[in-house]
C-alpha positions as CSV (number, residue, x, y, z in Angstrom):
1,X,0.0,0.0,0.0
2,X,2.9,2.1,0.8
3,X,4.6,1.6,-2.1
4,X,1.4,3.4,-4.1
5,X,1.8,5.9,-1.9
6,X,3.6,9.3,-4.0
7,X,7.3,9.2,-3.2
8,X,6.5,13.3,-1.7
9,X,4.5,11.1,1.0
10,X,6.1,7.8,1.6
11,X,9.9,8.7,1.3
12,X,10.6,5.7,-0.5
13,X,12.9,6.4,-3.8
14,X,11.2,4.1,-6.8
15,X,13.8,5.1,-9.2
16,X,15.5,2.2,-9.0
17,X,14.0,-0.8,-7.9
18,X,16.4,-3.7,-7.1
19,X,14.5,-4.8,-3.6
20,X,16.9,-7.5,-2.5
21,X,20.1,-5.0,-3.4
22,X,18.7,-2.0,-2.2
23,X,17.3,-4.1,1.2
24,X,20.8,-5.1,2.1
25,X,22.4,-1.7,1.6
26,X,19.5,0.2,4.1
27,X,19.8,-2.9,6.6
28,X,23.8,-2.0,6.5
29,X,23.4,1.5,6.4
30,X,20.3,1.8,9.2
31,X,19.1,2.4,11.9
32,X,18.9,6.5,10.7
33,X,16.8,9.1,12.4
34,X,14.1,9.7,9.5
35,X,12.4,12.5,8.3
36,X,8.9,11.0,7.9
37,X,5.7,13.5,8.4
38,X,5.0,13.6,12.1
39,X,1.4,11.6,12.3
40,X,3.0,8.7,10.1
41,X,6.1,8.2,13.1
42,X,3.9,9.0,15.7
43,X,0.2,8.2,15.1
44,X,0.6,5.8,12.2
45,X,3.6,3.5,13.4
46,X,1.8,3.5,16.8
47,X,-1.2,2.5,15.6
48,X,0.1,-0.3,13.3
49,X,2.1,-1.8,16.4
50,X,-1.1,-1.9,18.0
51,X,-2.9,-3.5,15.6
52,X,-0.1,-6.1,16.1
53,X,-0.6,-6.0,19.9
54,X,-3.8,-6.9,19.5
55,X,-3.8,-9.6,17.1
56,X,-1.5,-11.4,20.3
57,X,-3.5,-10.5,23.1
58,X,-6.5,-11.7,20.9
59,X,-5.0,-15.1,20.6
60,X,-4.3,-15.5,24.3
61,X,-1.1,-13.8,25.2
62,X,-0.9,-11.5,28.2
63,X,0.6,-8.0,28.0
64,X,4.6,-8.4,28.1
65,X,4.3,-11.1,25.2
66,X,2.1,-9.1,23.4
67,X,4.6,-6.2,23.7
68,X,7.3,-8.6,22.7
69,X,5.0,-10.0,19.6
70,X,4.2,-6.2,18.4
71,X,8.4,-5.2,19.2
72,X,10.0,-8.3,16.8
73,X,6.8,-7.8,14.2
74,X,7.4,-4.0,13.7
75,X,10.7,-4.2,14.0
76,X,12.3,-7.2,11.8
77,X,9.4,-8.0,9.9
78,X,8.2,-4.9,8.8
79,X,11.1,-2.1,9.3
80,X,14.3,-4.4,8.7
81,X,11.8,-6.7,6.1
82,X,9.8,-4.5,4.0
83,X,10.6,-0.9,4.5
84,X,14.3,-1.7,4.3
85,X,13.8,-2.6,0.9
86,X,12.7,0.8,0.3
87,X,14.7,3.0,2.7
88,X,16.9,2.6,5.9
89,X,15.3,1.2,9.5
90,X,14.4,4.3,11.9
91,X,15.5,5.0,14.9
92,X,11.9,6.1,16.6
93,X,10.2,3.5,14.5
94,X,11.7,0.4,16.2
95,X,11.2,2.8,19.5
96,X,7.7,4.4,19.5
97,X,6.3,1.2,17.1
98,X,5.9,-1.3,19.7
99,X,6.1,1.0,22.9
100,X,3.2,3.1,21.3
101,X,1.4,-0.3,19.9
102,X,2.0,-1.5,23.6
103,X,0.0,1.8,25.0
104,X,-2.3,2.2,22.0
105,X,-2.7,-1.7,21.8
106,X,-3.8,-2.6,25.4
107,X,-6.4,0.3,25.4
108,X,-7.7,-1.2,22.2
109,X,-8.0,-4.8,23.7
110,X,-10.2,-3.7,26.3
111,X,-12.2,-1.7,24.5
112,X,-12.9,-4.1,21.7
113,X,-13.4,-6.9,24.7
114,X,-16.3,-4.5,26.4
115,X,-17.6,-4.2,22.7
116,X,-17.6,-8.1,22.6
117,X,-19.2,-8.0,25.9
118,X,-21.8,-5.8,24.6
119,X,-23.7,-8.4,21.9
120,X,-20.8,-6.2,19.5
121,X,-23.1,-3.1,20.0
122,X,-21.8,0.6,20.4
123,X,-24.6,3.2,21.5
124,X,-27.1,0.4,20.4
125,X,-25.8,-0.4,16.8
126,X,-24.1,-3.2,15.5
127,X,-23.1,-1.1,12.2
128,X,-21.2,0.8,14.6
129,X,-19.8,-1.8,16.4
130,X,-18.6,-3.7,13.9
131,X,-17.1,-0.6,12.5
132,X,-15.6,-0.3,15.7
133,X,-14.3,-3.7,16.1
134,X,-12.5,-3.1,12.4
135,X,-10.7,-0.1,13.2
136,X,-9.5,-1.8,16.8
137,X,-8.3,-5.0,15.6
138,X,-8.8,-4.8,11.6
139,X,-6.9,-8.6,11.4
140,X,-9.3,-10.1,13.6
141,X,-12.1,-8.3,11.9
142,X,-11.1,-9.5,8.6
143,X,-10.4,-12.9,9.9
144,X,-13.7,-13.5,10.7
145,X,-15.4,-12.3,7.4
146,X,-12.9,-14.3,5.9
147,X,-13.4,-17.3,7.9
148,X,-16.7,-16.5,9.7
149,X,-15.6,-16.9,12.9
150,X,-18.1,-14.9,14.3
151,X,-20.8,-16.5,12.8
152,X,-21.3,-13.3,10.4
153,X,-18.5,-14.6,8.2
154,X,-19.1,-13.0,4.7
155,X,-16.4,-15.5,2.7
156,X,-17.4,-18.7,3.1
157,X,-14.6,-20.4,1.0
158,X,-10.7,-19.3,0.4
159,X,-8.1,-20.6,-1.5
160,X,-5.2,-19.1,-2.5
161,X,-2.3,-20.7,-4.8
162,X,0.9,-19.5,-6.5
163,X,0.5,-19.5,-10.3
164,X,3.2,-19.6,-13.0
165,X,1.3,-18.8,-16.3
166,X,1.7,-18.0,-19.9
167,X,0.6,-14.7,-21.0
168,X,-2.8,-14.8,-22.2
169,X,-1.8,-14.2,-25.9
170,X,-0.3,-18.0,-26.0
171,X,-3.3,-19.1,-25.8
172,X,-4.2,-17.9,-29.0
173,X,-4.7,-20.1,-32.1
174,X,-3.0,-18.1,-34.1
175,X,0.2,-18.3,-32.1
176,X,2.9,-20.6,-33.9
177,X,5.6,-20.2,-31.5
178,X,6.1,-22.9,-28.7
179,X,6.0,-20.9,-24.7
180,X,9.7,-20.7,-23.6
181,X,10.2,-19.8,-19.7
182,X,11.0,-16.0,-20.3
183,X,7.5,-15.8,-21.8
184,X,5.5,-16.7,-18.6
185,X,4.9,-14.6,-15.3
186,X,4.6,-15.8,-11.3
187,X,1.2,-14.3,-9.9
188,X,-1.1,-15.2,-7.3
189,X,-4.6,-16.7,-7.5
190,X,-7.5,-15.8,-4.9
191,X,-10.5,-17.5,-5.3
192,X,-13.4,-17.3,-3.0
193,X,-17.5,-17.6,-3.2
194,X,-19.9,-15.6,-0.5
């Protein structure tokens, strides 16, 4: 998502784009103090750790391994995994990701718990409850559409595969040329029925 983002926004140089050669050179070259917009180091990154946080407690952890979940999630799967392929780790994102997450995160457990607790009602409305329970725990949210865990589940069948395919032109009957590997593309296939 980030990646769509403009460069003015995200920070992320997509002049040249060599992921694996350019990851290695921001791991080496990081941590670095950045100079990302204010609400995406402090409110965003916060907020993303949480949502991290809670997909632990939500499972059953307490609050330390929650904090440890949301601390090695932020910070080697996402800032030294995929934003170091697009710019060097940050210094306050592997600090205020998971503390903020931690803060934001346990505040967002207990209020999606009372929602829970509620019949998933806020100020009598399950529209706005359930649109309350997405924006507290989005994962587990779309984990139950997805797998209708709540007995609301919208998808009632997923199945994902990787694909290696021709192009859709070999399939022509006008093509007299045999497919060689060069010719064919990896891709991913989502199929699912409501």
């Amino acid at each position: 998502m980030i990646a769509l983002l403009p460069e003015s926004v995200s920070n992320w140089d997509k002049s040249e784009i060599r992921p694996i050669k350019k990851w290695w050179s921001n791991v080496r070259s990081g941590p670095v103090w950045d100079t990302d917009k204010w609400y995406i180091n402090y409110i965003g990154h916060p907020y993303f750790g949480g949502v991290y946080y809670v997909m632990a407690r939500s499972s059953g952890y307490n609050q330390w391994n929650s904090f440890v979940y949301s601390f090695l999630m932020s910070t080697f799967l996402y800032e030294y995994g995929i934003e170091a392929m697009c710019e060097p780790p940050s210094i306050q994102d592997i600090i205020v990701t998971p503390l903020g997450g931690w803060l934001y995160g346990e505040w967002a457990y207990q209020k999606k718990q009372k929602i829970l607790d509620n019949d998933r009602e806020v100020m009598g409305s399950r529209v706005l409850g359930s649109t309350a329970l997405f924006l507290l725990d989005p994962v587990g949210k779309i984990s139950e559409w997805v797998g209708g865990d709540s007995g609301e589940g919208t998808i009632q069948n997923l199945s994902i595969r990787l694909s290696i395919m021709p192009p859709a032109a070999s399939f022509s009957p006008y093509r007299k040329t045999s497919l060689d590997v060069d010719h064919r593309y990896i891709g991913v296939e989502v199929f699912f029925n409501f």
